[in-house]
C-alpha positions as CSV (number, residue, x, y, z in Angstrom):
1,X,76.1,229.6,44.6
2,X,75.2,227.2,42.2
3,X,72.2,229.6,40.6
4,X,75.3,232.4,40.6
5,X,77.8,230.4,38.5
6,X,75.1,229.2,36.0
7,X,74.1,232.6,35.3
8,X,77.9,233.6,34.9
9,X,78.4,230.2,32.5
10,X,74.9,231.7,30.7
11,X,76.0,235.0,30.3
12,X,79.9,234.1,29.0
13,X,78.3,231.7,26.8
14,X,76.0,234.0,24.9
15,X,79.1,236.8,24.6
16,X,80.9,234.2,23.4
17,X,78.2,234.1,20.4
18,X,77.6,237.6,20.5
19,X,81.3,237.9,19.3
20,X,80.8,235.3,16.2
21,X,77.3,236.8,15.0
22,X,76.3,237.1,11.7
23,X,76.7,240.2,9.7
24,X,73.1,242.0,10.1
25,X,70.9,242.1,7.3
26,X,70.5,246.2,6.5
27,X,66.6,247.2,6.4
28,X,65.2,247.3,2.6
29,X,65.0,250.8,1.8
30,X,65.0,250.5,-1.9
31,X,65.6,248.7,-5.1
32,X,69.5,249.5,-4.2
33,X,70.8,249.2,-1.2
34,X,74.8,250.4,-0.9
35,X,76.7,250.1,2.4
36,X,79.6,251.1,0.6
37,X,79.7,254.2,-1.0
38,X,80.5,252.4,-4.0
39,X,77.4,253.9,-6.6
40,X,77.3,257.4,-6.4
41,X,73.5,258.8,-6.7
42,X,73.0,258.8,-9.7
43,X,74.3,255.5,-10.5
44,X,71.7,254.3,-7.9
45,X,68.6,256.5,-9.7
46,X,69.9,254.6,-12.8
47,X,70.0,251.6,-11.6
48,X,66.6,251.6,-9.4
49,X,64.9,253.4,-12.5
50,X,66.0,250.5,-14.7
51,X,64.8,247.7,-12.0
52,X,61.6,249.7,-11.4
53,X,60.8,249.2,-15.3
54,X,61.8,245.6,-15.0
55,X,59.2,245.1,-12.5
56,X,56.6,246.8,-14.3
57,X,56.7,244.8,-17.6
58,X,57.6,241.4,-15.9
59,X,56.3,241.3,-12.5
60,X,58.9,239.8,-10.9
61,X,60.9,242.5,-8.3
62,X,64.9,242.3,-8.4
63,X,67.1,243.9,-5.8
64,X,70.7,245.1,-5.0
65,X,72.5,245.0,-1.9
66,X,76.2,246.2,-1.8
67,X,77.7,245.2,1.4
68,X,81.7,245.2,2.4
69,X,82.1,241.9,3.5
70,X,79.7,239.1,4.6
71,X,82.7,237.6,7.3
72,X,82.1,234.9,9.0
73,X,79.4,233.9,6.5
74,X,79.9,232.7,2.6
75,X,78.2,235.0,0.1
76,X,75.6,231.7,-0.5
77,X,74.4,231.8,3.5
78,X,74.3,235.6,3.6
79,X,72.2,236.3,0.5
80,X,70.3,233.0,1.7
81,X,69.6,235.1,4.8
82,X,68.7,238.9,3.0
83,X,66.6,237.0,0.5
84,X,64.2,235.4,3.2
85,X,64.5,238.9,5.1
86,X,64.0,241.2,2.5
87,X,60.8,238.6,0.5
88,X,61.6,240.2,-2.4
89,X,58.7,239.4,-5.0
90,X,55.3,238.7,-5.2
91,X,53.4,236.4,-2.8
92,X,52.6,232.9,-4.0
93,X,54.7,233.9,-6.8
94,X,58.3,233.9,-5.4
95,X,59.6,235.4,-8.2
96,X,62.3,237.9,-6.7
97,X,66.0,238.3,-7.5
98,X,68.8,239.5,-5.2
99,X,71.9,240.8,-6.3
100,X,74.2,240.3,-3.4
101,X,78.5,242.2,-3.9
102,X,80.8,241.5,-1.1
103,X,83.0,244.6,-2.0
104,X,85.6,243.7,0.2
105,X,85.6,239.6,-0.4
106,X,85.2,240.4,-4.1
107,X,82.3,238.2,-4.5
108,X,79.2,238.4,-6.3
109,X,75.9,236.1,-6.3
110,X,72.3,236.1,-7.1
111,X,70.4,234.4,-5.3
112,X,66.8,233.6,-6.7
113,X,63.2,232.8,-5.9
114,X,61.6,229.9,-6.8
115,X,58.9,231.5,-9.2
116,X,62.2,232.4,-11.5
117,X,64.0,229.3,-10.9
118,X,62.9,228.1,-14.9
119,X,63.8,231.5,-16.0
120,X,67.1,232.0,-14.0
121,X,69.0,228.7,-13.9
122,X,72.1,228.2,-11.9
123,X,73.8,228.2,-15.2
124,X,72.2,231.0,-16.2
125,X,73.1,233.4,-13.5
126,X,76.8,232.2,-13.8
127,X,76.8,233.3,-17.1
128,X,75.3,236.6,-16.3
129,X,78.0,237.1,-13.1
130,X,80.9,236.3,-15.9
131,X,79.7,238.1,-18.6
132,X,78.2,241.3,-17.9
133,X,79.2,241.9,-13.7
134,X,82.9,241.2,-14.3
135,X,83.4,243.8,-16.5
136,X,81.8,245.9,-14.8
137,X,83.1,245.1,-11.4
138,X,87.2,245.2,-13.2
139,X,86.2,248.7,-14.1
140,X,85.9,249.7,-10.6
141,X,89.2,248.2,-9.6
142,X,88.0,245.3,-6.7
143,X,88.3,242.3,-8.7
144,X,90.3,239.3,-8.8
145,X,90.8,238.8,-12.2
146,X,92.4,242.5,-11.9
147,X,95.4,241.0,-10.0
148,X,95.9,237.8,-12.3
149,X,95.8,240.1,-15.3
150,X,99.2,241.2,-13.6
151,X,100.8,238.4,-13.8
152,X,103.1,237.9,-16.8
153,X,101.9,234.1,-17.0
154,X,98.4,234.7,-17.2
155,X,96.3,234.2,-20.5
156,X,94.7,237.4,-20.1
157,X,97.9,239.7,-19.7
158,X,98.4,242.4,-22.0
159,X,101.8,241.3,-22.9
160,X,101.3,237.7,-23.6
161,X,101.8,237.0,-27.3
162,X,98.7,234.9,-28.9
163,X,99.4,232.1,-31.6
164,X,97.6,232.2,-34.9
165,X,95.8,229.2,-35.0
166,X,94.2,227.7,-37.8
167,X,92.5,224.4,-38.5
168,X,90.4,221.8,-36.2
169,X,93.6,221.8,-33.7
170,X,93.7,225.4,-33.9
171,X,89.5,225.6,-33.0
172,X,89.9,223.5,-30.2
173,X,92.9,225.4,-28.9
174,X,90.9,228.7,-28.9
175,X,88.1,227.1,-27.3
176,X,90.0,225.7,-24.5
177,X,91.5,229.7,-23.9
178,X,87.8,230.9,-23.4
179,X,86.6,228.7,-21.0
180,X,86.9,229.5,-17.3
């Protein structure tokens, strides 16, 4: 009776973690991998032609996994998890990139190995994510900055009226607008 009901708790328990798993990590089956739909096919012969040359004059492999969502996980934990998966780079080396896109949570990272770490700084990848992967991402519509553009009281929106500014004061002012 006792060996019964311990095999019932046992088998309740581990349904009960069955139904908060982890999103599984897809196989690597390219330089570009997209659950989504989102690139068509020749955006992804583009794109893997372009990583392909990357690796070729640098060394160090970069990949690019499109995903929906990564629910229950953060972005940071899920990439965490494809980039020890995947080992994307060279042995010893450990100088792979991923580029991880929620679609759906409308998050991007890259996550990076340790051979790239002087190369591609924290700071450095934030500025690549703002600068070149948010336009890119508005374009396609799944954004947030898309829906605070919207908004009448937003810096950004179209219809907002900039002041002329002029002088130290004025610097300063315009400054302050450009940062995050």
């Amino acid at each position: 009776m006792n060996a019964a009901r311990a095999c019932l708790v046992g088998l309740l328990l581990c349904w009960g973690f069955a139904a908060f798993a982890d999103v599984a990590v897809p196989p690597l089956s390219g330089r570009v991998v997209d659950q989504t739909g989102t690139l068509s096919s020749g955006d992804v012969a583009a794109l893997t032609q372009t990583l392909k040359n990357l690796e070729a004059r640098k060394g160090s492999q970069v990949a690019v996994l499109i995903v929906p969502t990564t629910a229950p996980e953060t972005i940071e934990q899920y990439s965490l998890r494809v980039a020890e998966t995947w080992k994307i780079g060279r042995k010893k080396i450990d100088d792979g990139a991923l580029l991880v896109v929620a679609k759906d949570d409308r998050r991007l990272r890259i996550e990076v190995g340790y051979g790239l770490e002087g190369a591609l700084t924290d700071v450095t990848t934030k500025r690549i994510i703002r600068r070149n992967h948010h336009a890119q991402i508005q374009e396609r519509g799944f954004c947030r900055r898309d829906f605070r553009r919207r908004r009448p009281d937003h810096p950004d929106h179209p219809g907002r009226r900039r002041r002329d500014v002029t002088g130290a004061a004025g610097a300063t002012a315009a400054l302050r607008q450009l940062q995050p």
